[in-house]
C-alpha positions in Angstrom: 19.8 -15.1 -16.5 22.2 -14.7 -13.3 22.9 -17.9 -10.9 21.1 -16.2 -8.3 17.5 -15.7 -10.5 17.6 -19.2 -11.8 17.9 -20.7 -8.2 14.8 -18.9 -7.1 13.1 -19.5 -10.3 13.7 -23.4 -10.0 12.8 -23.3 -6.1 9.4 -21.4 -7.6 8.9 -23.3 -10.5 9.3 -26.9 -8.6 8.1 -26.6 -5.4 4.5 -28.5 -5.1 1.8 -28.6 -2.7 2.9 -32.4 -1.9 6.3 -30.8 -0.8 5.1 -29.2 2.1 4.6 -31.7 5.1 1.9 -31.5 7.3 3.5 -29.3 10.1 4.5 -26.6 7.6 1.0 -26.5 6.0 -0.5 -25.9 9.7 2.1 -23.0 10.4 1.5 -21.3 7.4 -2.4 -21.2 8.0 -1.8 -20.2 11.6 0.3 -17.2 9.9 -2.8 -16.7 7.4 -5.1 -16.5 10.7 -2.6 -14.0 12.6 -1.9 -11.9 9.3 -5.7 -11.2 9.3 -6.0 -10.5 12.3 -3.6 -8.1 12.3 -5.1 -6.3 9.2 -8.5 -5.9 10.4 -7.4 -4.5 14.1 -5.4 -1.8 11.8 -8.3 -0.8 9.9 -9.0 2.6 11.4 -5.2 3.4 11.7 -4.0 6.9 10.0 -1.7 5.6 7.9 -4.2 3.1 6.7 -7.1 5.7 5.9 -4.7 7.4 4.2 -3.7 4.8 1.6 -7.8 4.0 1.5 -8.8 7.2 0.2 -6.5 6.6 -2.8 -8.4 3.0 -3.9 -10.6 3.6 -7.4 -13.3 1.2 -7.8 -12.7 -1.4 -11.0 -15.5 -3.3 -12.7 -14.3 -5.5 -14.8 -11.5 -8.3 -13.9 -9.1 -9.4 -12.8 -10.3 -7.3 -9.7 -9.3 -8.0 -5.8 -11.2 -6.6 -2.8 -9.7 -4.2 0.1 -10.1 -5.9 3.6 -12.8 -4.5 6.1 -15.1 -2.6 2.5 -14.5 -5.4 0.3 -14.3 -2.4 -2.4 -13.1 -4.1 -5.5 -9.9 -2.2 -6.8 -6.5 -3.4 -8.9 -4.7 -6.7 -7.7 -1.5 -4.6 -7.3 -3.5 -1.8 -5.0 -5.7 -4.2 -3.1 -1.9 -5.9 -2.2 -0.7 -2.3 -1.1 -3.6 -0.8 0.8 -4.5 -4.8 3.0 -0.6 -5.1 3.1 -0.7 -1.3 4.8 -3.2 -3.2 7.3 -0.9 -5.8 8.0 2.3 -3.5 8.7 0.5 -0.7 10.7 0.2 -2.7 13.8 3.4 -4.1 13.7 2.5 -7.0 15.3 2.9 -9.4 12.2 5.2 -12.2 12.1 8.8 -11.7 11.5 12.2 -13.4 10.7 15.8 -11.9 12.0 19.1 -13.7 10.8 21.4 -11.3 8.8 18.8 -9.1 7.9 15.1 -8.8 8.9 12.0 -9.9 7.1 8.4 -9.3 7.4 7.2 -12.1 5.2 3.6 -11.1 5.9 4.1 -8.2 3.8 3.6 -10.3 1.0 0.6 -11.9 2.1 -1.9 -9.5 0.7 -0.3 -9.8 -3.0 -0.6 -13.4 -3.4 -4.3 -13.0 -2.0 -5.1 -10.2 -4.3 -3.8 -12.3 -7.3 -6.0 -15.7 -5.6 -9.2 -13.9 -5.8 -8.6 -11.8 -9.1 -7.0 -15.4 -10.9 -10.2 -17.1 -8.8 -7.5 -19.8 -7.6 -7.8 -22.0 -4.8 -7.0 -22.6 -0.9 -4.4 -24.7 -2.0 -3.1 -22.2 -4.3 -2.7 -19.9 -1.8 -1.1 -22.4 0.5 1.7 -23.4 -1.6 2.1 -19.5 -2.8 2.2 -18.5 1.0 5.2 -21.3 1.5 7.0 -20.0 -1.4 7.1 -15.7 -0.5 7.9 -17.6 3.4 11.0 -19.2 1.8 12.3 -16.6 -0.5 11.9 -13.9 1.9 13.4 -15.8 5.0 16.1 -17.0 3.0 17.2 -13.8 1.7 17.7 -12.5 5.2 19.0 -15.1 6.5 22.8 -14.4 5.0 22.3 -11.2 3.1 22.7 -8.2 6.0 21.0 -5.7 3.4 19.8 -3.5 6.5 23.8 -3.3 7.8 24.3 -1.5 4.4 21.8 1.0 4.5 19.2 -0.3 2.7 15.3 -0.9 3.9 12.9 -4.2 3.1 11.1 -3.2 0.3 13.1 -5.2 -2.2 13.0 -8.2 -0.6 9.2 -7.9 -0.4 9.1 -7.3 -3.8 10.7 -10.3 -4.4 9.3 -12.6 -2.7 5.7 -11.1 -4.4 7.1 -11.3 -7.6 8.2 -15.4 -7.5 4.5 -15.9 -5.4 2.7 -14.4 -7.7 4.2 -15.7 -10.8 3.6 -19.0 -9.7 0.1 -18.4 -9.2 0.3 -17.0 -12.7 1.5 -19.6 -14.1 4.5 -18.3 -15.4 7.5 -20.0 -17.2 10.7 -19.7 -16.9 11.5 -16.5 -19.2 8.7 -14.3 -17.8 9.0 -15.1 -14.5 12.5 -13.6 -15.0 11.2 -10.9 -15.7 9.4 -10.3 -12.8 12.0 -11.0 -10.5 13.9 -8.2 -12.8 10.9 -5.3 -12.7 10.3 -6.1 -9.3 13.7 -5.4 -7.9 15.4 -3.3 -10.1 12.8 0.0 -9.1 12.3 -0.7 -5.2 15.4 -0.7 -3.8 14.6 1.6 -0.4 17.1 3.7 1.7 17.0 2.4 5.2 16.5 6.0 6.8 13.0 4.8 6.9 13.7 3.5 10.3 16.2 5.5 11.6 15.5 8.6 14.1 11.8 9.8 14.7 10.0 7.2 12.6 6.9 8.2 10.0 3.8 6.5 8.7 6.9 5.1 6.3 8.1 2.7 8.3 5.2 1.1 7.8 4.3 1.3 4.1 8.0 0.5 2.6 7.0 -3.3 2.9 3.5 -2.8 1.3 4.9 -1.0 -1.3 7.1 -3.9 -2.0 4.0 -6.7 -2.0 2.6 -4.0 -4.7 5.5 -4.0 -6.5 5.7 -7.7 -7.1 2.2 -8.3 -7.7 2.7 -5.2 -10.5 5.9 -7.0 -11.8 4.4 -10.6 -12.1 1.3 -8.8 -14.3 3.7 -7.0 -16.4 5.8 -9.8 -17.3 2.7 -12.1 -18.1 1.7 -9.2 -20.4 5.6 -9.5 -22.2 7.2 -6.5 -20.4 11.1 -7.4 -20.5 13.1 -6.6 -17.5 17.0 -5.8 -17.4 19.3 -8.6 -17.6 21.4 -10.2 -14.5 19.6 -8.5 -11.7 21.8 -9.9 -9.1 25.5 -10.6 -10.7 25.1 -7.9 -13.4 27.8 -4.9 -13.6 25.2 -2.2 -11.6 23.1 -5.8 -9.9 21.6 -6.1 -6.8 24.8 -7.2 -5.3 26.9 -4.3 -6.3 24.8 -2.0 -5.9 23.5 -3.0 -2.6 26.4 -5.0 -1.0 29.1 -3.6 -2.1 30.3 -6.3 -4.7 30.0 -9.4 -2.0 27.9 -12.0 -3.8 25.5 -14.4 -1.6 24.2 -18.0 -2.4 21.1 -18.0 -1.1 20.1 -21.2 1.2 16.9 -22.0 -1.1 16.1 -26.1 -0.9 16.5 -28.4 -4.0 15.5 -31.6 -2.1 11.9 -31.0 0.2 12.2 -34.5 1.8 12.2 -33.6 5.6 13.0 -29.9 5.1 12.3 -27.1 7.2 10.2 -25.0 5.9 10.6 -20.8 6.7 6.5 -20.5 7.1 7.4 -22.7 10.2 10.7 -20.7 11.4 9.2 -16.9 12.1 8.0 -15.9 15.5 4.2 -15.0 15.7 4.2 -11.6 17.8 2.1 -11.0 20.7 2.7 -7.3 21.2 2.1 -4.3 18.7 6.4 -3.7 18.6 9.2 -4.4 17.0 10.4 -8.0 16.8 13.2 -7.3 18.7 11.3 -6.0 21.4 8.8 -9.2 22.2 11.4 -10.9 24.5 11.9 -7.6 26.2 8.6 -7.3 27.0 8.1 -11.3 28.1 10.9 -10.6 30.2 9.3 -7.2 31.8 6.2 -9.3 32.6 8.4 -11.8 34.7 9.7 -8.8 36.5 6.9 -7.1 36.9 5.5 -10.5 38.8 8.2 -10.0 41.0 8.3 -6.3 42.2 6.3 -3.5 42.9 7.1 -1.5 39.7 6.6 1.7 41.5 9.6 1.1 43.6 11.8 0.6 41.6 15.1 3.4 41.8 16.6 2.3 39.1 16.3 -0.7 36.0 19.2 -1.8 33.7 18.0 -3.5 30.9 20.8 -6.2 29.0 19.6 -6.9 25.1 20.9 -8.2 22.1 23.7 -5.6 20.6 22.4 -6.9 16.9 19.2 -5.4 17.3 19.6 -2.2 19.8 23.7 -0.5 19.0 22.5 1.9 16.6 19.2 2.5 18.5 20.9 3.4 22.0 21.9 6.8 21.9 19.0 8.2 19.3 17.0 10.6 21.8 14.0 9.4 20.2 14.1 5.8 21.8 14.1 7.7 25.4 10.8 10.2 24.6 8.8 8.5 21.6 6.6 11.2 20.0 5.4 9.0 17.5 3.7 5.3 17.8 6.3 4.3 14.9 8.9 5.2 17.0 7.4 3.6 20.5 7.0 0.5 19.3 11.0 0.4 18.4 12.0 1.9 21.5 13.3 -0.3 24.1 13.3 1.3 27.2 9.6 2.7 26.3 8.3 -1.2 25.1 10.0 -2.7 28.5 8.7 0.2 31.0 5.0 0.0 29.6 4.8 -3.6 30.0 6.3 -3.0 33.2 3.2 -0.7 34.2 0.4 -2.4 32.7 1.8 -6.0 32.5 1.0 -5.7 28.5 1.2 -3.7 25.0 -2.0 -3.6 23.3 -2.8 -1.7 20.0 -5.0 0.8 22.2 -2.5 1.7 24.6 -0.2 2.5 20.7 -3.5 4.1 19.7 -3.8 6.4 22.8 -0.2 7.4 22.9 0.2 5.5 26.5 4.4 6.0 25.6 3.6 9.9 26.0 2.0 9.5 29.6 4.4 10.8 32.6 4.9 7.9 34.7 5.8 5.6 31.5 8.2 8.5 30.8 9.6 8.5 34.6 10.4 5.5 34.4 12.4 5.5 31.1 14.7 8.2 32.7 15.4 5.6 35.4 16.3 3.1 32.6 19.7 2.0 31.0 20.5 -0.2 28.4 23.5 -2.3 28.1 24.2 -5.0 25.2 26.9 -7.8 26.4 28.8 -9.6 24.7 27.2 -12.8 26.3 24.2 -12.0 24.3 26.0 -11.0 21.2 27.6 -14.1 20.6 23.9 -16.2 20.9 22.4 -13.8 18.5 20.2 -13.9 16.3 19.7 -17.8 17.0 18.6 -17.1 20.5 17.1 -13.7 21.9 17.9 -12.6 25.1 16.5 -9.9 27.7 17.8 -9.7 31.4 16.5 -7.0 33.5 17.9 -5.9 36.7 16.0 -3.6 38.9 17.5 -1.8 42.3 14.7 -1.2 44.6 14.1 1.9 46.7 15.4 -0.7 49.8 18.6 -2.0 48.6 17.0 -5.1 47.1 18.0 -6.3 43.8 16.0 -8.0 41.5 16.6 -10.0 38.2 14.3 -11.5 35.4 15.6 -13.1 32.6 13.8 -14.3 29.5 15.1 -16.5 26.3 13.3 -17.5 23.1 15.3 -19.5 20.2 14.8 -20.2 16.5 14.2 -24.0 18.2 11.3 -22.6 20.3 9.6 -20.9 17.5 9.8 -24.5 15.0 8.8 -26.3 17.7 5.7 -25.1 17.8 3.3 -24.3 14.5 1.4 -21.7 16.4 -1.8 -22.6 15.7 -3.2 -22.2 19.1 -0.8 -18.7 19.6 -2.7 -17.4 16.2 -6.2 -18.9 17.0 -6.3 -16.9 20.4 -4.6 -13.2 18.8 -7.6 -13.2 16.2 -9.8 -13.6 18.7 -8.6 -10.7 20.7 -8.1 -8.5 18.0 -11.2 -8.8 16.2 -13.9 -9.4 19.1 -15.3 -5.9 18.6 -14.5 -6.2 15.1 -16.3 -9.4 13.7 -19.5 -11.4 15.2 -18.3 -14.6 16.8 -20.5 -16.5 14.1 -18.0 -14.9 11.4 -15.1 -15.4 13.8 -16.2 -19.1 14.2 -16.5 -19.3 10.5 -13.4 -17.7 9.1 -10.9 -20.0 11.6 -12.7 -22.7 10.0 -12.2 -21.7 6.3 -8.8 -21.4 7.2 -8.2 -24.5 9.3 -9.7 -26.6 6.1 -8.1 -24.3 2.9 -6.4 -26.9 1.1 -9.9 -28.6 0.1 -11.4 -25.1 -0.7 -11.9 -24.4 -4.5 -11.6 -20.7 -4.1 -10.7 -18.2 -1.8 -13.5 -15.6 -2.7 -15.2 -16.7 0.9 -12.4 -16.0 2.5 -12.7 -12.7 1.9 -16.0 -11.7 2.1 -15.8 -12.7 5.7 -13.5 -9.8 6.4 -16.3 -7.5 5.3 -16.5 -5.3 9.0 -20.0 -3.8 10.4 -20.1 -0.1 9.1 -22.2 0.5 12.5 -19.0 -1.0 14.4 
């Protein structure tokens, strides 16, 4: 077993529920609350009907149910298909250091191994705080996506250690996992370059069914290749071109950060990347009369936005996937309708004329002023010149700080609401935020569940 496996496996294998202090516990629950939001609002989605026509109905256990139908199908395809529901909308949480991580994408394996395993709140907790840290951790000095390569391992990974644990697995096997759930998913990071597909949102799913597949194949005795990460074809030769990372995972818990408490909570169907854009186009917007402006430079984070600049596909999105990447088209519809919603995605509002007009009278430039406060702080300045000579700034900052700071209970409680007003009945609404808010003291998670059953009349 490599250096790199046997840190993770001790972080997995150690980590207990008294660990986690009482902030970190809130933030992951507020996570749970937004990641199920996020699902059910993506129900209807293409991409999502898709993967849906694909589930076969089991019978007999261990059995996990698909949001929304609560159709009772494989652990390792509920994980893909509910995972599918949390990526569509891309309005999950998300980490950027080195690399980029959408934990959530592992959500829906660790709850498709809960239910099947009939495990508890607490459970889940603790499994939620471990694919958090893994994940997080990983990105945070390990610039995978720099090299060419997509998420989907990483989610894998971070499936594979949660769901072993709520397995129960030792040591050996949960080796194993690791092993059969990286070795087959590395993912070629074209998947989000030029016009984006229904891809970009399935190589993370993919990646939550991988591990969950992995953690049942090692509990069955399936053997995985030896020294994944330092071998002579690993992880880190393969992927990084020989340079070997030691990954930031805790030993001592006392007063530790936790990553569940470290990723920003969106509040706009886009890319992570593009949230303080849009913050910063509602200040602006509170400030001018959009429609005259001549001309609107928009300043960024070159981390995020060099190798998006001069694609053509940024400056007339034909595809939601690739709207809600774009910055000029993210910053010039908040700028005309003072929001993003997942209708105006839904609708194709990036197609409409005058969101298109006023991309053409858009530029971006990345300074180095920016640069060099990346990725601890995100940046967005936007300077529009008026049809009358007037010039007019806004500027808008959020830091790794701000998003600790606060657990996001409150940010979480009030995006369910939104998202599933036409989707639940405020008695279930009511209910589910309560299961939630009290999950450590729940036996199982099987009610959980059931309250994501949607109205077929909807």
């Amino acid at each position: 077993m490599d250096k790199t496996a046997k840190t993770l496996i001790d972080f997995t294998s150690n980590l207990q529920f008294s660990d986690l202090s009482p902030i970190s516990i809130k933030a992951a629950k507020a996570r749970i609350v937004s990641t199920i939001a996020v699902s059910l609002a993506a129900f209807d989605l293409e991409p999502v009907r898709i993967v849906r026509k694909l589930v076969q109905r089991v019978k007999d256990a261990p059995a996990a149910s698909i949001f929304g139908t609560l159709l009772k199908t494989t652990p390792d395809m509920a994980a893909f298909v509910n995972s599918a529901m949390v990526r569509c909308l891309d309005m999950s949480d998300t980490s950027v250091r080195a690399a980029v991580s959408h934990p959530a994408d592992a959500f829906s394996s660790i709850l498709a191994v809960a239910e099947a395993e009939g495990l508890s709140g607490e459970d889940l907790l603790l499994a939620t705080a471990i694919i958090y840290e893994v994940q997080c951790r990983f990105v945070e000095v390990v610039p995978y996506n720099h090299h060419g390569w997509d998420q989907t391992p990483v989610v894998a990974l971070g499936a594979a250690l949660g769901c072993s644990r709520l397995l129960g697995l030792a040591e050996e096997p949960m080796y194993h996992a690791i092993a059969l759930a990286v070795t087959p998913n590395l993912a070629l990071n074209q998947t989000r370059t030029g016009k984006l597909s229904m891809w970009k949102g399935m190589a993370g799913p993919h990646g939550a069914r991988g591990g969950v597949f992995s953690a049942y194949l090692a509990r069955a005795g399936m053997t995985g290749p030896e020294d994944v990460f330092e071998g002579k074809f690993g992880l880190w030769r393969q992927m990084m071109g020989g340079a070997r990372f030691d990954l930031p995972i805790p030993v001592d818990f006392k007063n530790h950060v936790f990553a569940v408490q470290q990723t920003m909570i969106k509040s706009f169907p886009t890319r992570f990347n593009c949230q303080v854009p849009v913050f910063a186009a509602q200040k602006l917007r509170a400030m001018v009369n959009v429609n005259d402006i001549e001309s609107l430079t928009i300043e960024s984070i070159r981390q995020a936005f060099d190798r998006w600049v001069a694609l053509p596909e940024i400056w007339k999105p034909e595809t939601r996937e690739t709207a809600d990447h774009s910055l000029p088209c993210t910053v010039s519809m908040a700028l005309l309708d003072g929001t993003i919603t997942p209708h105006m995605m839904d609708t194709g509002r990036f197609k409409d004329q005058d969101v298109l007009d006023l991309i053409g009278k858009s530029k971006i430039e990345l300074p180095d002023e920016f640069a060099e406060l990346a990725p601890e702080t995100r940046c967005c300045r936007l300077t529009a010149k008026m049809k009358y000579g007037e010039t007019v700034v806004a500027e808008y900052r959020r830091s790794l700080a701000d998003d600790i700071a606060d657990p996001g209970w409150d940010q979480a409680h009030e995006k369910f609401m939104s998202l599933t007003k036409d989707l639940l009945s405020p008695n279930t609404q009511k209910k589910l935020l309560a299961f939630v808010k009290s999950l450590e003291r729940k036996k199982t998670v099987a009610p959980l569940i059931r309250m994501t059953k949607l109205d077929s009349k909807r």
